[in-house]
C-alpha positions in Angstrom: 222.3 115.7 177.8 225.7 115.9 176.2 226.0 116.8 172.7 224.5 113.9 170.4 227.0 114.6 167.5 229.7 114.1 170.3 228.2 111.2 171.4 227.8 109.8 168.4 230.9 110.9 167.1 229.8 112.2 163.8 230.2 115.4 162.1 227.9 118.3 162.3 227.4 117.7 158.4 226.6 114.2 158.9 223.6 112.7 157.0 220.7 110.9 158.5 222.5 107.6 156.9 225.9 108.4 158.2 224.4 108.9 161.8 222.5 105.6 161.3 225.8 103.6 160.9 227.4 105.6 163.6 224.0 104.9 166.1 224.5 101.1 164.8 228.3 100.4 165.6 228.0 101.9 169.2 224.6 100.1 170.0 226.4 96.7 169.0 229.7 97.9 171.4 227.6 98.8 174.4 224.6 97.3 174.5 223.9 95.4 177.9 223.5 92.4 176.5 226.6 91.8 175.3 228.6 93.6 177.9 228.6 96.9 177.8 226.9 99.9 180.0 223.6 100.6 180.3 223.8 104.4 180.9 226.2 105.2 178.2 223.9 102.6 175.6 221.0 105.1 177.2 223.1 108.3 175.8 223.9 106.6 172.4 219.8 106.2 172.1 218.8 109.7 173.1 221.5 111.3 170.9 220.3 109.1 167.8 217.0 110.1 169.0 217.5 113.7 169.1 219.4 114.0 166.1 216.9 111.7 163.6 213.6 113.4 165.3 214.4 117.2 166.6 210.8 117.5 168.0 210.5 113.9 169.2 207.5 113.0 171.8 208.3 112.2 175.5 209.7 108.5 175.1 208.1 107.0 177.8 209.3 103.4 177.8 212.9 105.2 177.7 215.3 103.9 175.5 213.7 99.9 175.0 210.8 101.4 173.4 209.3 98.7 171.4 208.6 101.4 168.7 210.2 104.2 167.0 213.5 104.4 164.8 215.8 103.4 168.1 213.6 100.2 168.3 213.4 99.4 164.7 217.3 99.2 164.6 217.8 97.3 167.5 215.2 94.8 166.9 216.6 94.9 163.6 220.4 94.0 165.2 218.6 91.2 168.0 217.3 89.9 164.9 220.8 89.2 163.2 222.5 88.7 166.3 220.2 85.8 167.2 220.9 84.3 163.7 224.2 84.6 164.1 224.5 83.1 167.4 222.6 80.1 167.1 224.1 76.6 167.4 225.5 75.0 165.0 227.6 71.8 164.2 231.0 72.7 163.2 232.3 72.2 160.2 235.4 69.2 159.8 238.4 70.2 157.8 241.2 67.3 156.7 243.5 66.8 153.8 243.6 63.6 151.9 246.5 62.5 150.2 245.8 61.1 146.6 248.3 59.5 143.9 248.5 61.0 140.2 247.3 58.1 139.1 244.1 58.7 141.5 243.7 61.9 140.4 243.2 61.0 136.3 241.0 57.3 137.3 239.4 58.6 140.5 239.3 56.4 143.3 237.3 55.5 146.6 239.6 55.9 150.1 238.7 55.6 153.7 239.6 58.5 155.9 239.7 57.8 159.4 237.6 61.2 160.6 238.4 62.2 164.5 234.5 63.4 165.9 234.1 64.6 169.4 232.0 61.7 170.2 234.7 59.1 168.6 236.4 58.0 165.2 234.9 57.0 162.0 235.9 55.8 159.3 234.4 57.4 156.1 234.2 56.1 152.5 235.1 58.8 150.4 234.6 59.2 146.8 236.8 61.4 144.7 236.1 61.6 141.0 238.6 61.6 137.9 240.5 65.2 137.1 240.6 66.2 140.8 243.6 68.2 141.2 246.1 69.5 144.3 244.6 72.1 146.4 240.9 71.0 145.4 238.6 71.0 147.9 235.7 68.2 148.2 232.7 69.3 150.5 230.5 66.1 151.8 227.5 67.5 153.3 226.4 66.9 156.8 229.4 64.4 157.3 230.9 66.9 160.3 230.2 67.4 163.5 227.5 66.3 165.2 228.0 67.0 168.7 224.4 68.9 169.1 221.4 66.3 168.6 218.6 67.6 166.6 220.2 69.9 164.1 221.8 69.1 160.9 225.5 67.7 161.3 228.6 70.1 159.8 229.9 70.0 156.8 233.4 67.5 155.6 235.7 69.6 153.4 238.8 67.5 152.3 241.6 69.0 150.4 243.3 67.4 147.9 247.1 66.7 148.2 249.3 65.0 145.6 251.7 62.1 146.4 255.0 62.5 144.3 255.7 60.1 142.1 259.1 58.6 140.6 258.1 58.5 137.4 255.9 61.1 136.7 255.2 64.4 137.6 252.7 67.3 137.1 254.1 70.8 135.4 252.1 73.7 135.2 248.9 71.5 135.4 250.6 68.7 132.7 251.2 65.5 133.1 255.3 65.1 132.1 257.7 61.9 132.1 261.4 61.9 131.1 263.3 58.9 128.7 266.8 58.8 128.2 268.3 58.0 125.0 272.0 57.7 123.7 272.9 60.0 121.5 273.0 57.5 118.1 268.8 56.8 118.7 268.5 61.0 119.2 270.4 61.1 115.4 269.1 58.0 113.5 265.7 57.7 115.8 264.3 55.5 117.6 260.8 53.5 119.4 260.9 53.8 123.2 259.3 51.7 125.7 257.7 53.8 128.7 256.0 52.6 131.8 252.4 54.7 131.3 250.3 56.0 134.4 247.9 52.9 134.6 251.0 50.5 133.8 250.7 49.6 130.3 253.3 49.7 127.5 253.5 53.0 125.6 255.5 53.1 122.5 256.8 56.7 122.0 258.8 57.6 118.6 261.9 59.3 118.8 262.2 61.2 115.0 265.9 61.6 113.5 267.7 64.1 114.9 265.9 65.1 118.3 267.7 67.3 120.2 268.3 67.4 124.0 265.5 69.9 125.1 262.8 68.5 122.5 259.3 67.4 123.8 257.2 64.3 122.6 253.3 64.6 123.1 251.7 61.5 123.6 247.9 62.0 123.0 245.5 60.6 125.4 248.3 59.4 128.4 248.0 63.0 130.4 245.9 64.0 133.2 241.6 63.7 133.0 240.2 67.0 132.1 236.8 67.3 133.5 235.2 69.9 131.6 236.0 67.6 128.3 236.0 64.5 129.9 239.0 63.1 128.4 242.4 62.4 128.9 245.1 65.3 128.1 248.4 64.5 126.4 251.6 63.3 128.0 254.3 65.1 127.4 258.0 63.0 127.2 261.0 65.1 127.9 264.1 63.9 126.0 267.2 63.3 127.7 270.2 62.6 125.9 273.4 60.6 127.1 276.9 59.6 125.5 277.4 55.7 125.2 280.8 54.8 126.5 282.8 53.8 123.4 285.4 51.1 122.8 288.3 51.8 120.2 287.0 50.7 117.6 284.0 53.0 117.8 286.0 55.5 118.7 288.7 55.2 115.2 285.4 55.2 113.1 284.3 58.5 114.6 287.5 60.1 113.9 287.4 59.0 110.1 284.5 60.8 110.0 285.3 64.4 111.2 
């Protein structure tokens, strides 16, 4: 028999747990069952043999024994290797596209699923405060090619459909409203479209400056770990009126 540290490939100095993990990578690379040779699989069993019992007994069932360490380890790999190899339905992945406004109310959509046996189409409930890149799981709603077990699993991720009005920054709901540059000095009310398409009456204060922010409370995205609506935040955009002569004489007077 060859060397079993060679075989093995361990170090002289190597502990019983280190030449445990070494016995159990090889095993799984050559055992016969799953491709590899028998005679070097043999070796790999001796030399764990040899090296976890110095004075073992004559083994003579040869390396399938049904007891000893070898067979405790491989029983113990058949074990997990049958586990891991069993059938399964696979799991379905899709991506649903969802409005910001279906993201804050929630909504119901029908998603057309493609299954190996056909199409379905699937009610789908997503609820309010769902965001991009969230990922719904509806259990036992995936494959079910193999009869008699339990179907895979639906997992739809959540993408968000831009809007022209609104947009989300940094996990905020934001809008923009332009105003000249007399209702930025003196103030003003603005009229703004709101996510569910009421009226919202936002209050420009004197003086409001081109960068400035207004926070409407209540008119942002659905936070689900308060279960209320964030604040909209208004960004202020200024613009110059176009001035007849007139106008223009009376600004002069006063610089």
């Amino acid at each position: 028999m060859q060397d079993p540290y060679k075989v093995l490939n361990v170090p002289l100095t190597a502990s019983q747990a280190d030449i445990k993990k070494a016995f159990k990578a090889l095993a799984l690379q050559h055992h016969p069952d799953k491709g590899g040779s028998l005679e070097t699989f043999q070796e790999i069993s001796e030399a764990y043999q040899t090296l976890t019992n110095p004075s073992p007994k004559k083994d003579t069932d040869g390396p399938f024994s049904t007891s000893g360490p070898v067979a405790d380890i491989l029983n113990e790999f058949f074990r997990r290797a049958h586990y891991s190899s069993r059938i399964v339905n696979q799991n379905i992945r899709v991506v649903m596209p969802l409005t910001i406004r279906e993201t804050i109310f929630g909504c119901e959509k029908t998603a057309t699923i493609r299954y190996s046996t056909g199409h379905k189409d699937l009610k789908l409930k997503f609820p309010p405060g769902i965001k991009a890149g969230d990922t719904l799981t509806f259990a036992n709603f995936g494959d079910d090619t193999n009869s008699g077990i339990p179907p895979g699993h639906l997992f739809v991720a959540v993408r968000i459909i831009e809007d022209e009005n609104f947009r989300i920054v940094n996990g905020q709901l934001h809008a923009d409203i332009g105003i000249s540059a007399w209702q930025a000095m003196l103030g003003a009310t603005i009229d703004l479209d709101a996510i569910d398409g009421q009226k919202l009456s936002v209050v420009v204060k004197p003086n409001t400056q081109q960068t400035d922010q207004i926070m409407v409370v209540g008119e942002g995205l659905f936070n689900m770990a308060t279960k209320k609506r964030e604040s909209l935040t208004v960004n202020i955009h200024i613009f110059m009126p176009e001035l007849n002569t007139k106008q223009k004489q009376t600004i002069k007077k006063w610089l």
